[in-house]
C-alpha positions in Angstrom: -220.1 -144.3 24.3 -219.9 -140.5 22.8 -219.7 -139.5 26.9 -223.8 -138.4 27.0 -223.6 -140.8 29.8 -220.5 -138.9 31.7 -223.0 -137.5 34.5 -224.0 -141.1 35.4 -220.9 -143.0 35.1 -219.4 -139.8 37.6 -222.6 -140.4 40.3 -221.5 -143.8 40.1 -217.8 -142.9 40.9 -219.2 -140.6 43.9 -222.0 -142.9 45.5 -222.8 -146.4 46.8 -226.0 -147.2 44.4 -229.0 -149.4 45.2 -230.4 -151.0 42.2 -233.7 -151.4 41.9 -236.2 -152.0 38.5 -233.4 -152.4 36.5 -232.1 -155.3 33.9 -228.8 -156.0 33.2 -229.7 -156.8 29.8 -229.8 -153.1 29.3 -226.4 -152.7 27.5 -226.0 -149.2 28.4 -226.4 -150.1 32.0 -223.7 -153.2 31.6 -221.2 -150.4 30.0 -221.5 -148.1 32.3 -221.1 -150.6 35.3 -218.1 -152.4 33.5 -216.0 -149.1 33.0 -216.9 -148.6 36.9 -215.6 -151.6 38.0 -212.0 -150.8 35.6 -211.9 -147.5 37.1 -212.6 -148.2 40.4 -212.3 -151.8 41.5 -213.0 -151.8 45.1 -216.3 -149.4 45.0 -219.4 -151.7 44.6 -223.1 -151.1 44.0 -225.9 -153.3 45.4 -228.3 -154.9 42.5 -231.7 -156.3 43.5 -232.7 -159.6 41.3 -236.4 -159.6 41.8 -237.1 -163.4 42.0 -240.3 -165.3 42.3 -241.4 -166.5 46.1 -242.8 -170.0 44.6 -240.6 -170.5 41.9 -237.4 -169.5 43.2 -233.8 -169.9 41.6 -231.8 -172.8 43.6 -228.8 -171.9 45.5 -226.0 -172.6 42.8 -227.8 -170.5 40.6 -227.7 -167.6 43.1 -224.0 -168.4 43.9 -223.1 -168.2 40.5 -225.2 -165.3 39.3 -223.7 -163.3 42.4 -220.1 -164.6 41.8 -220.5 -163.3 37.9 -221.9 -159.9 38.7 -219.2 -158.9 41.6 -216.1 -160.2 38.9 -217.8 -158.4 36.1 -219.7 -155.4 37.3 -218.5 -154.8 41.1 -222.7 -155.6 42.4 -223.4 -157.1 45.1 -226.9 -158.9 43.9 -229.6 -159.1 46.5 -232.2 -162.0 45.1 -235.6 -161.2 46.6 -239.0 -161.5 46.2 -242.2 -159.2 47.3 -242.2 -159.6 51.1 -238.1 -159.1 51.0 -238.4 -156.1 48.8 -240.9 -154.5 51.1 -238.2 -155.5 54.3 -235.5 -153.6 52.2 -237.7 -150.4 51.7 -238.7 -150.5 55.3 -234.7 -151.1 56.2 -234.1 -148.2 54.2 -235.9 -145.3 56.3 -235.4 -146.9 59.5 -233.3 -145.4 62.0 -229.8 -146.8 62.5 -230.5 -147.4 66.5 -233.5 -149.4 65.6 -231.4 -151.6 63.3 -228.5 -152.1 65.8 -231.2 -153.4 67.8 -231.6 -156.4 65.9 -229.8 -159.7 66.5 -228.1 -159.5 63.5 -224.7 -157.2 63.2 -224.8 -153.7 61.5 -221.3 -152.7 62.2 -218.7 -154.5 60.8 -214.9 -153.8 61.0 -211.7 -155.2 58.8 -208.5 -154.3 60.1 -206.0 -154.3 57.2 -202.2 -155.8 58.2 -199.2 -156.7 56.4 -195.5 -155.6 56.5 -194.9 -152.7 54.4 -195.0 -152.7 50.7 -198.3 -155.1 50.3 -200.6 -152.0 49.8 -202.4 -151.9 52.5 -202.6 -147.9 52.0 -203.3 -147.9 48.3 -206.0 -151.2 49.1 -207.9 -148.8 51.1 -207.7 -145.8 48.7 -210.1 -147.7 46.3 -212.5 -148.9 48.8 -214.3 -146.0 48.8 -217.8 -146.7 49.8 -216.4 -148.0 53.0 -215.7 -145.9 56.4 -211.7 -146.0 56.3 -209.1 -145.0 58.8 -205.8 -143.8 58.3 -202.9 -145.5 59.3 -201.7 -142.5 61.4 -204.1 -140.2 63.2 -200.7 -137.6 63.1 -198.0 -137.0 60.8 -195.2 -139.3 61.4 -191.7 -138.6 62.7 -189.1 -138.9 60.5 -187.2 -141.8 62.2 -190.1 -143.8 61.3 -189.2 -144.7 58.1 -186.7 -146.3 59.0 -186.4 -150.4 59.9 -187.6 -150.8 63.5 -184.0 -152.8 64.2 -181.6 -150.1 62.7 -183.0 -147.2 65.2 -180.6 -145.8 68.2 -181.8 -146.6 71.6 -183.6 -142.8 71.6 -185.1 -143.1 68.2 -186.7 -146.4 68.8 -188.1 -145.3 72.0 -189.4 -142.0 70.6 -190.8 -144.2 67.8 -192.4 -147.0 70.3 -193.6 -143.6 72.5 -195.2 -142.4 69.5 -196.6 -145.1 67.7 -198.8 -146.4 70.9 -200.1 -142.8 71.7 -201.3 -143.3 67.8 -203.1 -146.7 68.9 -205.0 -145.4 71.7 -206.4 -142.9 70.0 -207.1 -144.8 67.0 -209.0 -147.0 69.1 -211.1 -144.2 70.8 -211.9 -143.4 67.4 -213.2 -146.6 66.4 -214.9 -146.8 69.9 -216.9 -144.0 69.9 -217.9 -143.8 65.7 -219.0 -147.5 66.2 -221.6 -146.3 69.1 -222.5 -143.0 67.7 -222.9 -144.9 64.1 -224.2 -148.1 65.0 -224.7 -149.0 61.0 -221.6 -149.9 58.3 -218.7 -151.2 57.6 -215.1 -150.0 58.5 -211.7 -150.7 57.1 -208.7 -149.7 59.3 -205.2 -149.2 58.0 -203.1 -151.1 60.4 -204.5 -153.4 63.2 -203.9 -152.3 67.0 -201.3 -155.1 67.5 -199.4 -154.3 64.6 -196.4 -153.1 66.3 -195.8 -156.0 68.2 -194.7 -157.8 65.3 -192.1 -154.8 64.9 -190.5 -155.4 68.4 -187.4 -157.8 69.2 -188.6 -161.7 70.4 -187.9 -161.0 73.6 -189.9 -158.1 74.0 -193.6 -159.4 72.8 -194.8 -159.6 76.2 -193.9 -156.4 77.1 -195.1 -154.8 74.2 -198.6 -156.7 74.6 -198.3 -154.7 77.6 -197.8 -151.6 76.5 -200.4 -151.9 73.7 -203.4 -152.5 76.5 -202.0 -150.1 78.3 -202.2 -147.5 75.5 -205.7 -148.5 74.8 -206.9 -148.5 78.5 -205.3 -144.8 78.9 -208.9 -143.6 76.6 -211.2 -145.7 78.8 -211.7 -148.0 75.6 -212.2 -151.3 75.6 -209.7 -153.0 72.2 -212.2 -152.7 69.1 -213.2 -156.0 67.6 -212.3 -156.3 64.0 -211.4 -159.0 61.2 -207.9 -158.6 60.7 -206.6 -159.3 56.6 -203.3 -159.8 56.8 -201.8 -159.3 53.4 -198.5 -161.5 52.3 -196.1 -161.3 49.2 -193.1 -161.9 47.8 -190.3 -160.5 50.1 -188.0 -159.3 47.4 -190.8 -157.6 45.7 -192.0 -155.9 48.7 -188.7 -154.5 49.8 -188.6 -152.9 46.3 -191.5 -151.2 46.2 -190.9 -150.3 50.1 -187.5 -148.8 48.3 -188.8 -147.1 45.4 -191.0 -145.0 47.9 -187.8 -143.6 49.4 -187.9 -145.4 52.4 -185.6 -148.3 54.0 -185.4 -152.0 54.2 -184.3 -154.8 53.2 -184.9 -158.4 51.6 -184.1 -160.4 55.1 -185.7 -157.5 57.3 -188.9 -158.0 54.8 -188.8 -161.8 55.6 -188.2 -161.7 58.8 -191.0 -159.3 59.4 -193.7 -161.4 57.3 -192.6 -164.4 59.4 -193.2 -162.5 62.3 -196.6 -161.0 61.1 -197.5 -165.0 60.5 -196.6 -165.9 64.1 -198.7 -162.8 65.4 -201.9 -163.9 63.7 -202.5 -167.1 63.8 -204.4 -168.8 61.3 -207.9 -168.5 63.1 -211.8 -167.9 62.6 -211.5 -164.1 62.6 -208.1 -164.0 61.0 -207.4 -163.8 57.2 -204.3 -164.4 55.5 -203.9 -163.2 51.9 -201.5 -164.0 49.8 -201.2 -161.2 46.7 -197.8 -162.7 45.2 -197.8 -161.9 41.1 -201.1 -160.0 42.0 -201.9 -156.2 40.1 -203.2 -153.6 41.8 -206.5 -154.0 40.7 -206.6 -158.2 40.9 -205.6 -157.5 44.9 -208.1 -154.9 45.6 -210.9 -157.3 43.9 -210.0 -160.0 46.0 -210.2 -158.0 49.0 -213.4 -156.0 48.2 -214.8 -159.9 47.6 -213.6 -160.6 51.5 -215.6 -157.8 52.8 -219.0 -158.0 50.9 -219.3 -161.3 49.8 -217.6 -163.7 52.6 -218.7 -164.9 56.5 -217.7 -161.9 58.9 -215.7 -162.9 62.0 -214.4 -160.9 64.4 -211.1 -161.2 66.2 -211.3 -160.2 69.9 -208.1 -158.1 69.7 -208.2 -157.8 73.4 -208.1 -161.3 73.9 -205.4 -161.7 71.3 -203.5 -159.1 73.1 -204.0 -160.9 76.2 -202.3 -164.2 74.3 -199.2 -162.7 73.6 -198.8 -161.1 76.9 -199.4 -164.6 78.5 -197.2 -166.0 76.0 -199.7 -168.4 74.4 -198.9 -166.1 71.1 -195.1 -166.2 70.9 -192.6 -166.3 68.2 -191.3 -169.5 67.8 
């Protein structure tokens, strides 16, 4: 409490920690993990709860044990016994091609969606023990911060030009740190079909088109990924969209959420969140518990492309 503890809470701040040995009956330990989680609500630690291979907790207990510790403390608690413990150490110094070998995944991505204002920028900022990508690869034009339907004819196609040179190489990105990284988990600002919520009704297909073209271009096949789409209020989106100098509006906001809805059906590999009345820190929680703590599915974003060119995906 009189900061002799500042060089710990810091590492804390810095790393991803594996917990081993330790008791969370150590108050010390529980202040130093609860000022973490304040501080930085979407950057957990991994806590080992040594349990007993004949005598071993039942799975409510587990559940509720692990539920406790990621709401109070930001741990994800691993319960295992002797022969697990030794898995874990041998996990540990194992090469990462040996562990993308196994059946299990290693790699897992979340693609983060939403129309602007429902922090999917800021969400990302506090997930820090995760591999993120920015929404851009390259500073944005100007134009683009304006709404998609109040561009000229020139600015919208410099925009549309621009935007889908951004995906491919986003997506060669993903590609290739996915193979030469084989091990962890990725958040991505912005999913790869984004802009075809942004287009005109009548233009979906064509920009489903343009989209697999962009990717193709790179030799790429579409990176897999669970897509969180994040919802809110309209009104309160388009003012915080507003206070960051940029323009909108209340019907372009609705509009564009509808749109979003239609886009990504809801589907195994699809997540819709709803952060309405939500803080900062209550919505990053919720999504930091959708990473570590729920069943991964992936969306085949190619085949979803391949949807709304087909017109099986369409707005209604």
């Amino acid at each position: 409490m009189s900061g002799q503890f500042a060089a710990l809470a810091n590492h804390f701040s810095k790393n991803t920690c594996l917990l081993i040995g330790l008791s969370l009956e150590d108050q010390t330990l529980r202040h130093l993990l609860r000022q973490h989680a304040r501080m930085n609500p979407g950057h957990v630690h991994y806590y080992v709860r040594f349990v007993d291979s004949v005598v071993r907790p039942d799975e409510d207990t587990c559940s509720a044990e692990r539920d406790a510790n990621f709401e109070v403390f930001n741990l994800v608690t691993l319960f295992l016994d002797r022969d697990e413990l030794a898995s874990l150490g041998r996990l540990l110094v194992m090469p990462e091609i040996d562990i993308a070998s196994f059946d299990e995944p290693s790699a897992y991505c979340f693609y983060l969606s939403g129309v602007p204002g429902t922090g999917k920028t800021t969400t990302a900022s506090f997930l820090r023990n995760l591999i993120t990508y920015d929404e851009w690869v390259e500073a944005r034009p100007e134009s683009l911060v304006k709404p998609h339907d109040e561009l000229t004819i020139d600015e919208r196609q410099l925009v549309d030009d621009w935007i889908l040179k951004q995906i491919g190489i986003k997506n060669k990105h993903l590609v290739y740190d996915s193979q030469s990284k084989p091990v962890g988990v990725r958040l991505v600002d912005r999913c790869l079909t984004d802009p075809i919520a942004f287009t005109e009704h009548s233009q979906w297909r064509q920009k489903a088109r343009a989209v697999r073209t962009a990717i193709a271009k790179h030799n790429r096949p579409p990176h897999p990924g669970h897509v969180v789409v994040l919802e809110g209020d309209p009104q309160e989106l388009a003012v915080r969209v507003m206070a960051q100098n940029k323009q909108t509006s209340v019907d372009y906001t609705t509009k564009l959420q509808r749109d979003m809805q239609m886009l990504y059906p809801n589907e195994p590999g699809i997540t819709h969140l709803d952060l309405t009345g939500y803080s900062v820190h209550e919505a990053v929680k919720r999504i930091a518990r959708l990473v570590h703590l729920e069943p991964y599915v992936e969306c085949d974003i190619g085949e979803l492309i391949r949807r709304v060119e087909s017109g099986v995906i369409a707005p209604g």
